[in-house]
ROTISE-175970 format. One record per atom (N, C-alpha, C): z, y, x; residue in three letters. Coordinates in steps of 0.1 Angstrom, whole numbers, padded with zeros to 4 digits, always signed. Layout:
N
ZYXALA;...
//
This chain:
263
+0165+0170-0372UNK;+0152+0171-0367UNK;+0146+0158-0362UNK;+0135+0156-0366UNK;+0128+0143-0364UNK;+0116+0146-0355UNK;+0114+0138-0343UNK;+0104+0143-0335UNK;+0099+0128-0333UNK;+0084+0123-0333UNK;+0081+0111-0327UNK;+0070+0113-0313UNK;+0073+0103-0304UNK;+0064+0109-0293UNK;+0052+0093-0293UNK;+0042+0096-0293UNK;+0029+0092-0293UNK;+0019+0087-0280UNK;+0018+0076-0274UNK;+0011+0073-0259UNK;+0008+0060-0254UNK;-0005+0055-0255UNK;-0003+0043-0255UNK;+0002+0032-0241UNK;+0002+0046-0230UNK;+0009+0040-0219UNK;+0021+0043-0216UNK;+0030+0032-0215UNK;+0044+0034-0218UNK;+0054+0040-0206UNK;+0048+0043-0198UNK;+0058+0046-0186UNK;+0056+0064-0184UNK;+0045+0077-0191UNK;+0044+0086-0196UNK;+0053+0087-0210UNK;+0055+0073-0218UNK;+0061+0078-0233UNK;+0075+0079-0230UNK;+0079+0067-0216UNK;+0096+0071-0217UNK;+0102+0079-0206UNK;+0089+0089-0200UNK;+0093+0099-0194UNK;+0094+0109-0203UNK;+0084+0114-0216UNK;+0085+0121-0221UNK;+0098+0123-0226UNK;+0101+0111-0232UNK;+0114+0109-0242UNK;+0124+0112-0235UNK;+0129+0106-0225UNK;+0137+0112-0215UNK;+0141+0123-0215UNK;+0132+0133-0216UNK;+0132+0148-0214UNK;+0133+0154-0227UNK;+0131+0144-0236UNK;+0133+0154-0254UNK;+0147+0149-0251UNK;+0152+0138-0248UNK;+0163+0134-0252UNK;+0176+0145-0247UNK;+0171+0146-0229UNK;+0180+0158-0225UNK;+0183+0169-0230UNK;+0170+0173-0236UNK;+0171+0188-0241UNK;+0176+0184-0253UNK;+0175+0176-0264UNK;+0177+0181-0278UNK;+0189+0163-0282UNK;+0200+0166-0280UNK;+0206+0154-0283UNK;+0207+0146-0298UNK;+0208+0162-0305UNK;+0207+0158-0320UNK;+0195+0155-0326UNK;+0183+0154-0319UNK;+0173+0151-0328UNK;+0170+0139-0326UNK;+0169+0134-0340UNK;+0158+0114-0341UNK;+0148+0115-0329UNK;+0149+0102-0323UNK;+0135+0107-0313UNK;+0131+0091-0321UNK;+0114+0088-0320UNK;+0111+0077-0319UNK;+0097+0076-0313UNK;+0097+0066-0300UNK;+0090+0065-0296UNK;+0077+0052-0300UNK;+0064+0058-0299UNK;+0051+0045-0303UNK;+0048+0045-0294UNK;+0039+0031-0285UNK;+0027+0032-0278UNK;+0011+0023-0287UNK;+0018+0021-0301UNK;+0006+0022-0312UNK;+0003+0033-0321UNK;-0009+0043-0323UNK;-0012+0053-0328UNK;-0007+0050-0346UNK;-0016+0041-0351UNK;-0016+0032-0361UNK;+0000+0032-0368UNK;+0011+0025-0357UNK;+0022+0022-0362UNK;+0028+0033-0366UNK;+0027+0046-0355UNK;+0031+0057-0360UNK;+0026+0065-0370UNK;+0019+0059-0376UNK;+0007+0066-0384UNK;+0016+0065-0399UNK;+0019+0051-0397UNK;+0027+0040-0407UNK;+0043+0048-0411UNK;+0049+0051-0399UNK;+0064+0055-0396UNK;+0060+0069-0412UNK;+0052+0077-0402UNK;+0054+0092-0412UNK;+0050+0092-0422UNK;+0041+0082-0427UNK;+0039+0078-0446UNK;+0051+0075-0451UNK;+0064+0071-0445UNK;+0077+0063-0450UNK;+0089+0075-0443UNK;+0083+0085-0440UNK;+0096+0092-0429UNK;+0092+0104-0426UNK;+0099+0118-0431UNK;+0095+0131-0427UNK;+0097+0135-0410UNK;+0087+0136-0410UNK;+0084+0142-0395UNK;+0085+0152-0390UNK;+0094+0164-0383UNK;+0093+0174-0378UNK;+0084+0178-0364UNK;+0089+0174-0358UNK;+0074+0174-0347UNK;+0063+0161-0341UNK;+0059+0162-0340UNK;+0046+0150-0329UNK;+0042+0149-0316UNK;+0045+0148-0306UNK;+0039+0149-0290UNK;+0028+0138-0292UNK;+0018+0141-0291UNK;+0006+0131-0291UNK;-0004+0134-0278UNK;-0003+0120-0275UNK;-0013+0118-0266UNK;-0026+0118-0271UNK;-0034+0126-0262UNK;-0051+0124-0264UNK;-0055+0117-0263UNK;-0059+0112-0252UNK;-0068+0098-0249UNK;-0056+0083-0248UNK;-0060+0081-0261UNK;-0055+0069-0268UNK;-0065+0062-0268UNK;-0070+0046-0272UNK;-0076+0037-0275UNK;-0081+0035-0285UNK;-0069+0030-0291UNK;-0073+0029-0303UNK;-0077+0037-0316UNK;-0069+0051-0314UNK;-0071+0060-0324UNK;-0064+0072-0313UNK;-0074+0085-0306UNK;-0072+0092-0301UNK;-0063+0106-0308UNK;-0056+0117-0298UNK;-0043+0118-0307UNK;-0054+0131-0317UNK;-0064+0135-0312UNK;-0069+0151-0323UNK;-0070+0139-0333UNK;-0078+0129-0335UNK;-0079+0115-0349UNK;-0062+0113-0355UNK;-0052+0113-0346UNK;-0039+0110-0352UNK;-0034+0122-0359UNK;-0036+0132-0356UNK;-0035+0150-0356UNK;-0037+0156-0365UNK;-0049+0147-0372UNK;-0053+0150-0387UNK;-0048+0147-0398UNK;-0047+0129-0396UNK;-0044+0119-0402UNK;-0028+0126-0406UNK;-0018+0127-0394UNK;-0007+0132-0397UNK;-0004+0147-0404UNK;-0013+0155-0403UNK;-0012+0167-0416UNK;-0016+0164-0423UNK;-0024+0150-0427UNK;-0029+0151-0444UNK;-0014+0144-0451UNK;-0012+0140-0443UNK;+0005+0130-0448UNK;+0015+0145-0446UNK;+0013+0150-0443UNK;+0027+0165-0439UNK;+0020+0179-0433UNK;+0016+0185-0438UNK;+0008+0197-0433UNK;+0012+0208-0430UNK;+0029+0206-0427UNK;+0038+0213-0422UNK;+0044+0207-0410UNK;+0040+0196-0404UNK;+0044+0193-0387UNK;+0041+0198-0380UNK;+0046+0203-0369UNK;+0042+0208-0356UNK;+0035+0197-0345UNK;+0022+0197-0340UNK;+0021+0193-0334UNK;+0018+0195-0320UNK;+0019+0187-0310UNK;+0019+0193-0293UNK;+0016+0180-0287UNK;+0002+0188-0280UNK;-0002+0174-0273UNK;+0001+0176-0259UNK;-0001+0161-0252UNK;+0001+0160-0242UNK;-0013+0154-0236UNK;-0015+0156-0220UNK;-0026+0149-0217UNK;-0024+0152-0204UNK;-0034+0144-0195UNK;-0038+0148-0184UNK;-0049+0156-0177UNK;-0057+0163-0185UNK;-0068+0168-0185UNK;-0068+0180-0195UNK;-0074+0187-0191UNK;-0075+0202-0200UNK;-0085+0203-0208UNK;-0092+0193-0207UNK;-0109+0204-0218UNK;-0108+0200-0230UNK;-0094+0191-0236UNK;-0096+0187-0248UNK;-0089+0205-0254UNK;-0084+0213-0249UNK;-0076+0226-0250UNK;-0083+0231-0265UNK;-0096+0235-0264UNK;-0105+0241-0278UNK;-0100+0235-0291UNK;-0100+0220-0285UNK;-0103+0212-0303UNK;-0087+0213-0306UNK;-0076+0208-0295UNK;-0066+0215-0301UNK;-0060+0224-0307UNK;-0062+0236-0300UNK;-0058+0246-0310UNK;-0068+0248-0323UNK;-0075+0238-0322UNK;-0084+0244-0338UNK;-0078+0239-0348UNK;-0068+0226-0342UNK;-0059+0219-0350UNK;-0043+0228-0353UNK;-0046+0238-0346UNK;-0034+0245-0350UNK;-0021+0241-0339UNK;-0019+0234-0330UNK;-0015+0227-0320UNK;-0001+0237-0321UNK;+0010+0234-0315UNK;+0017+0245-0315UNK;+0020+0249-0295UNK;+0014+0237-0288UNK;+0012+0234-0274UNK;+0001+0227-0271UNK;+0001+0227-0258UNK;-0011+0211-0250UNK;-0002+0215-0235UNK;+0004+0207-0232UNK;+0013+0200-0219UNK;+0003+0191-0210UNK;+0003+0193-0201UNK;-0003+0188-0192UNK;+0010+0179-0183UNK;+0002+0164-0182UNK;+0010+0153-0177UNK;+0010+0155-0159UNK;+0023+0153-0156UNK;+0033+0152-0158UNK;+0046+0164-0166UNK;+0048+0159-0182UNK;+0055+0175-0186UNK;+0071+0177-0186UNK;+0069+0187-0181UNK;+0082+0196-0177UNK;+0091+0200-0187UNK;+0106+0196-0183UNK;+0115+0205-0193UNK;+0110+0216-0197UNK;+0105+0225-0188UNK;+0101+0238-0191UNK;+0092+0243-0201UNK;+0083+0228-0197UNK;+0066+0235-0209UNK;+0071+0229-0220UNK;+0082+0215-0223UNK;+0086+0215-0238UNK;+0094+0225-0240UNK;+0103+0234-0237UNK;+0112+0245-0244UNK;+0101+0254-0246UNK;+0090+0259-0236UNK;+0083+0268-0243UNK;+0074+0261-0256UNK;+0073+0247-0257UNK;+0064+0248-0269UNK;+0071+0249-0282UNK;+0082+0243-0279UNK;+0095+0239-0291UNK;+0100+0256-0295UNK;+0096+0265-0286UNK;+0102+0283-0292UNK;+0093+0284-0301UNK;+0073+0281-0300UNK;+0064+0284-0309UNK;+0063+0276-0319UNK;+0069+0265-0326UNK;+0066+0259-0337UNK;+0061+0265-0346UNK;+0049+0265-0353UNK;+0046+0273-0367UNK;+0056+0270-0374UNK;+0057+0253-0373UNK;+0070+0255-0389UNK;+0081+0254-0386UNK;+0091+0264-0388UNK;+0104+0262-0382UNK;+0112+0255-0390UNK;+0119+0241-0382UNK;+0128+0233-0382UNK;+0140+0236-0393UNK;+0138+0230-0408UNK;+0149+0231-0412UNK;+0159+0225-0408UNK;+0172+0235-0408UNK;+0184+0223-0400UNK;+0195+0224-0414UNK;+0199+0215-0418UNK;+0209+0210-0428UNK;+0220+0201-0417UNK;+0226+0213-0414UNK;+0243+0208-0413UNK;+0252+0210-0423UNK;+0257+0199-0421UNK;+0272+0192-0432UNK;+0267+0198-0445UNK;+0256+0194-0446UNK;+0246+0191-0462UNK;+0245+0179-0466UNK;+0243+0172-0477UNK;+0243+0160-0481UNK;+0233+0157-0483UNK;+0224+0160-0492UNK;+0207+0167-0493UNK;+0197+0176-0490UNK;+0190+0175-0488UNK;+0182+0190-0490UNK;+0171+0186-0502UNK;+0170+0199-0508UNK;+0167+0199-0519UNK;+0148+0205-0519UNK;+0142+0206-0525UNK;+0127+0213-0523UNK;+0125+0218-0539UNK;+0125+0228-0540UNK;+0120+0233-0554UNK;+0109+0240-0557UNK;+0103+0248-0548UNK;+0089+0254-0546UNK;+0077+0247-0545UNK;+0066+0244-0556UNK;+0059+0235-0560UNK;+0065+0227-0567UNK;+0063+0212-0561UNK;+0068+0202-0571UNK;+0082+0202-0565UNK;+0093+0195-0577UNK;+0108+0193-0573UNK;+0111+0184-0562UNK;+0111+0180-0552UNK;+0122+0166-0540UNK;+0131+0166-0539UNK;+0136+0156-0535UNK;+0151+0152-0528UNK;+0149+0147-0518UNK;+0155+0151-0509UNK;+0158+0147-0496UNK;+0174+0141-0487UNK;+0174+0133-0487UNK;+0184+0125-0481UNK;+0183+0119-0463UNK;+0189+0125-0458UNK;+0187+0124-0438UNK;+0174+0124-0437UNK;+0164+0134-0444UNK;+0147+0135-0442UNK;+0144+0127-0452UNK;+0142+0117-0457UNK;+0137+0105-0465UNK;+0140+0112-0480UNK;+0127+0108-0484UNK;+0131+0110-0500UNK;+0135+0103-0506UNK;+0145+0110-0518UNK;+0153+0101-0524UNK;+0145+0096-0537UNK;+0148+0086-0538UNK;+0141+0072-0546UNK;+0147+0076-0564UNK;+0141+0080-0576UNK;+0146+0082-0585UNK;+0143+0068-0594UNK;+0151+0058-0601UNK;+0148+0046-0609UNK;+0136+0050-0619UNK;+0145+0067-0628UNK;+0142+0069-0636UNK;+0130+0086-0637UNK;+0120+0090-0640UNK;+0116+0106-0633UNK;+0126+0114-0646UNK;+0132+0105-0654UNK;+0143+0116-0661UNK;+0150+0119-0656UNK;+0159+0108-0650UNK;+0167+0112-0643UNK;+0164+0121-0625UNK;+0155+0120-0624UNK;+0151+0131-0613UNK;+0150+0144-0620UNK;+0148+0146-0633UNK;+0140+0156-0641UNK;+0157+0163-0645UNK;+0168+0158-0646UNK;+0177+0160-0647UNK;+0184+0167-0635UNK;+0183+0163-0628UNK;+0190+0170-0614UNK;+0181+0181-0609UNK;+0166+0184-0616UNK;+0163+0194-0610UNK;+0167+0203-0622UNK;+0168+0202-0631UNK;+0175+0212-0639UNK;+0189+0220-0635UNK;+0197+0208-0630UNK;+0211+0209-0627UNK;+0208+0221-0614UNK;+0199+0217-0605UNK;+0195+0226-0592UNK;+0193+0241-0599UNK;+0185+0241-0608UNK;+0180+0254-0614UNK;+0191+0261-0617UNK;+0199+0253-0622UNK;+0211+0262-0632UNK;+0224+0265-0617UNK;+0220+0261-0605UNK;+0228+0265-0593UNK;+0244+0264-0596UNK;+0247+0259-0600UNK;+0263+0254-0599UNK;+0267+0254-0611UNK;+0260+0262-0623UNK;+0266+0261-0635UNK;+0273+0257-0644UNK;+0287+0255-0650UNK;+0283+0239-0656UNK;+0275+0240-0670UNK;+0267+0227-0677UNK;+0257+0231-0684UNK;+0262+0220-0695UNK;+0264+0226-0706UNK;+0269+0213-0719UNK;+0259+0204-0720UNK;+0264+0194-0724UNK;+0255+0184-0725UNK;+0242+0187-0738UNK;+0246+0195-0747UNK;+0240+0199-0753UNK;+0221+0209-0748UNK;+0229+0217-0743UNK;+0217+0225-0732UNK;+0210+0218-0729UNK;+0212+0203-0722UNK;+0205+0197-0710UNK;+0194+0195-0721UNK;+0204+0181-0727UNK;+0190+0175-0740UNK;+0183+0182-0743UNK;+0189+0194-0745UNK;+0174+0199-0753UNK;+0165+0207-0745UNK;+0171+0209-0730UNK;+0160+0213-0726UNK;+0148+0203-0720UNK;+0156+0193-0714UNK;+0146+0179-0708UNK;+0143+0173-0720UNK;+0144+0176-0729UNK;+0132+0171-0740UNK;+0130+0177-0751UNK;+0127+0188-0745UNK;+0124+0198-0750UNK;+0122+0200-0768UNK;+0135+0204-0771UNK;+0139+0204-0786UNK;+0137+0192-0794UNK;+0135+0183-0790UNK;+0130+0168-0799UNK;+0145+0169-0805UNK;+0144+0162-0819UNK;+0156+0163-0826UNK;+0166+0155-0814UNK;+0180+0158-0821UNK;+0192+0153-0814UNK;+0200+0144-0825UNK;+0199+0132-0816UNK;+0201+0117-0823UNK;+0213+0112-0812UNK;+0218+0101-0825UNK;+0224+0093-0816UNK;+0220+0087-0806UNK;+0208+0086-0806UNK;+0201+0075-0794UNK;+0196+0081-0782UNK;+0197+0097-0789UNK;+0190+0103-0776UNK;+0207+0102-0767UNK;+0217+0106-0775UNK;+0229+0115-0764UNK;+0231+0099-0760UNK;+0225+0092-0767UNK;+0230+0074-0755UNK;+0219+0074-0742UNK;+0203+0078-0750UNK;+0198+0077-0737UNK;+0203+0090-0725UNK;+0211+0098-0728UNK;+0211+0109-0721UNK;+0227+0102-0712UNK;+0231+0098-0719UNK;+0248+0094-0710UNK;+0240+0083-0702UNK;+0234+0075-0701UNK;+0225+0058-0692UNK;+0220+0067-0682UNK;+0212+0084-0685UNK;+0208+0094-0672UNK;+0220+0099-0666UNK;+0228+0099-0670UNK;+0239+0108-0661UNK;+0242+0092-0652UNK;+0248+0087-0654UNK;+0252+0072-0652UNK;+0243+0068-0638UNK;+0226+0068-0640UNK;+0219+0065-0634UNK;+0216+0076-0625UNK;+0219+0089-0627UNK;+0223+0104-0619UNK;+0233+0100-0610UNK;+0242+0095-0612UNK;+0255+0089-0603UNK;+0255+0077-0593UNK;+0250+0071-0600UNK;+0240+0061-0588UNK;+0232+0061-0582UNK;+0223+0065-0583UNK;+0214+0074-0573UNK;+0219+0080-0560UNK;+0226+0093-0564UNK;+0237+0098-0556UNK;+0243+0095-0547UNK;+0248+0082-0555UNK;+0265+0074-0546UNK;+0257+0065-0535UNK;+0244+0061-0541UNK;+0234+0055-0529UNK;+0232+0060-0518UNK;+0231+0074-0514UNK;+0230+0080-0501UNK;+0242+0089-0499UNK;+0256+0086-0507UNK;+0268+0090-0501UNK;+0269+0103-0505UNK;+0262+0104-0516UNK;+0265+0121-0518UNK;+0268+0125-0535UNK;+0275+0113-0541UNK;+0279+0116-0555UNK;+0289+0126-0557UNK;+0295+0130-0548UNK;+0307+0142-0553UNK;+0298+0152-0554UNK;+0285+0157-0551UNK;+0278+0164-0558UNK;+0281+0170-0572UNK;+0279+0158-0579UNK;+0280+0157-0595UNK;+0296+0159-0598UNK;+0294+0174-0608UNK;+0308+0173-0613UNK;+0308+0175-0628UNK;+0312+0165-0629UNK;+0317+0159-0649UNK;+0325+0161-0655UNK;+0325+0171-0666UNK;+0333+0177-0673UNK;+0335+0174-0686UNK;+0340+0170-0697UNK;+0344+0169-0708UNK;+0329+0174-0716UNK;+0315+0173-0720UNK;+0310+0180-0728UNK;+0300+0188-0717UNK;+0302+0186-0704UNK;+0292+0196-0695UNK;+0293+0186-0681UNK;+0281+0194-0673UNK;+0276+0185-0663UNK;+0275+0203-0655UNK;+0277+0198-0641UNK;+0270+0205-0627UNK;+0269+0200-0614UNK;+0264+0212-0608UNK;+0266+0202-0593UNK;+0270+0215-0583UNK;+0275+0206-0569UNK;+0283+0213-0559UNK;+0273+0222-0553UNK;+0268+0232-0554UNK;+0255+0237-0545UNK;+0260+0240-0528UNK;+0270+0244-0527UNK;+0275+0238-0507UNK;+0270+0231-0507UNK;+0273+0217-0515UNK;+0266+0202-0510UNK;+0251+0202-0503UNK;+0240+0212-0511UNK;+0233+0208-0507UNK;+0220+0224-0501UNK;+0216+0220-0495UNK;+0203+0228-0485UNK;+0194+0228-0497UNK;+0191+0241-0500UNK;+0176+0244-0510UNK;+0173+0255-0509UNK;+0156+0255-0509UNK;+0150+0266-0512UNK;+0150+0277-0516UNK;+0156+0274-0530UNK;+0160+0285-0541UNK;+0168+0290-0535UNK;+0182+0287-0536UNK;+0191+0291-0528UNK;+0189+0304-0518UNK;+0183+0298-0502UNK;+0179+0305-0495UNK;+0170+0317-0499UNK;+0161+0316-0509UNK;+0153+0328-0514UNK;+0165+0340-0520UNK;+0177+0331-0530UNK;+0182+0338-0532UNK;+0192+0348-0526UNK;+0193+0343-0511UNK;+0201+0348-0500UNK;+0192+0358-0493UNK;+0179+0360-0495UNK;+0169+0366-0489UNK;+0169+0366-0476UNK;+0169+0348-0471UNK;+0158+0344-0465UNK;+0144+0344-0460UNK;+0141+0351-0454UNK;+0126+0354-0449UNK;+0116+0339-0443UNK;+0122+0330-0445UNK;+0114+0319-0441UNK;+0110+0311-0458UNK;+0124+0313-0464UNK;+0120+0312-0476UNK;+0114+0314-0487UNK;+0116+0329-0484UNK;+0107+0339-0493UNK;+0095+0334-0490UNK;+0092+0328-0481UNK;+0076+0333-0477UNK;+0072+0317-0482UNK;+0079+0306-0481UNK;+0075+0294-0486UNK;+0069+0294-0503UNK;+0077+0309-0510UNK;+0074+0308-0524UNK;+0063+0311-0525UNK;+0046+0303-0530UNK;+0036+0307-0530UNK;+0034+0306-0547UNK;+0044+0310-0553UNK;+0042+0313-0566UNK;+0038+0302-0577UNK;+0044+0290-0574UNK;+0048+0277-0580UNK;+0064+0270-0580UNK;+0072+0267-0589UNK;+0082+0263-0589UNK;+0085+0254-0601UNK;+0092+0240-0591UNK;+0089+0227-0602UNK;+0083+0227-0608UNK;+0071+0229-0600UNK;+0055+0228-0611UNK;+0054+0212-0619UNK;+0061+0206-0617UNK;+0060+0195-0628UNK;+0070+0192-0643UNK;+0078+0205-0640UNK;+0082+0208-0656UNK;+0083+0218-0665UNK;+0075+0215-0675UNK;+0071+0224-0684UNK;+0084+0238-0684UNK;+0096+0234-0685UNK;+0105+0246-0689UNK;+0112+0251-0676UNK;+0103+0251-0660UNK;+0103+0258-0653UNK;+0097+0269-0653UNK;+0085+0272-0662UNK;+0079+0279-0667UNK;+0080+0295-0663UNK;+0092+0298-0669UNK;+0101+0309-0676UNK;+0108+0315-0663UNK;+0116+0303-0655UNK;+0122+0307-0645UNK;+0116+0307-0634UNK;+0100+0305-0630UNK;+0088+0309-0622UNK;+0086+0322-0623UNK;+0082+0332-0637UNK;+0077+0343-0642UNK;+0090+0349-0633UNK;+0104+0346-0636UNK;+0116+0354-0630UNK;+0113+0352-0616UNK;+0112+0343-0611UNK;+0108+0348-0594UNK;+0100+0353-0590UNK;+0087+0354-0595UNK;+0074+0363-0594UNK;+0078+0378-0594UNK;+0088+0376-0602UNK;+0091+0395-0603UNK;+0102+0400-0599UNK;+0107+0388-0590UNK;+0115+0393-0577UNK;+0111+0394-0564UNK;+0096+0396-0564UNK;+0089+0398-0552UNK;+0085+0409-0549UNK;
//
């Protein structure tokens, strides 16, 4: 859980923190007293919640409020202030609180019970994975960096097929979708596995990948996903399926229509 707290006076920001820190040991805290810088952090860094101050200076926190759902429109946000009438425009923002300064252990546990979006937690996960809409990777919140989008395009197949192992044969032809089978493709296709493996080994999580004589899969313990959870009939997950799945590959297609009609 990643929470950043927001304020451009600093002796309110490290009281606040103080108090996330007590209550929530395992979560990233990071504190700003620039709206801007933090603005910066969550374009580069998934955000789970926001404590934002209102009356800021330079960029007031309902102006930061926006700014940070158009970058993640799944954060919770909760303001803080000293004054009440900003209350209306907040919740129009969907607010999940508004704390009044000086704030209490108390009014953060009550805001932290209402989160609209509840807090994925991935323990002793290596990734977490996103399949609903477009495919991600996620590595300690941060997305993982693909050299190649084949090779991204690869691993979400491997996701699809949920632990399977899948011949090498399969793969090629599904991620390139029946184009004849050449020598040059099964070379470009061994340089994707290769570059599948390093990717991986980069955020400490290549035992994922298990390589078989002629077949490829992956560890699905290793990793936190959506699919998954839907298929455990998860109710937070079910409800994330708005009827798109790795909408950016054509031979998701097929296995979209199958989830549709497990609804």
């Amino acid at each position: 859980m990643t929470i950043i707290v927001v304020d451009d006076e600093r002796a309110p920001l490290s009281d606040l923190e103080n108090v996330l820190k007590s209550l929530y040991t395992e979560a990233v805290l990071v504190g700003f007293t620039n709206p801007k810088i933090a603005l910066e952090f969550a374009q580069t860094n998934h955000v789970d919640i926001a404590f934002l101050d209102i009356e800021m200076s330079s960029m007031n926190g309902l102006q930061l409020a926006k700014a940070l759902k158009d970058i993640n429109g799944r954060i919770n946000i909760i303001f803080t202030t000293g004054h009440s009438q900003y209350a209306l425009d907040a919740y129009k923002l969907h607010a999940c609180g508004y704390l009044l300064k000086p704030v209490s252990k108390e009014s953060v546990v009550e805001a932290m019970d209402y989160l609209h979006t509840p807090i994925i937690k991935v323990i002793g996960k290596k990734l977490r994975i996103q399949t609903f809409g477009n495919f991600e990777v996620y590595a300690n919140e941060k997305p993982l960096i693909f050299s190649r989008s084949k090779t991204k395009e690869l691993f979400a197949y491997l996701v699809m097929r949920k632990g399977s192992q899948c011949s090498n044969n399969e793969i090629v032809a599904t991620i390139w979708e029946n184009k004849p089978d050449t020598v040059a493709l099964q070379n470009q296709y061994r340089h994707l596995v290769m570059d599948l493996k390093k990717t991986l080994r980069s955020v400490d999580a290549d035992d994922i990948l298990v390589k078989q004589r002629g077949s490829l899969a992956i560890l699905t313990d290793k990793l936190a996903c959506d699919l998954y959870d839907f298929y455990a009939g998860d109710i937070q997950a079910v409800n994330k399926y708005t009827g798109e799945f790795m909408a950016q590959y054509s031979w998701a297609e097929i296995y979209n229509a199958y989830l549709e009609r497990m609804l």
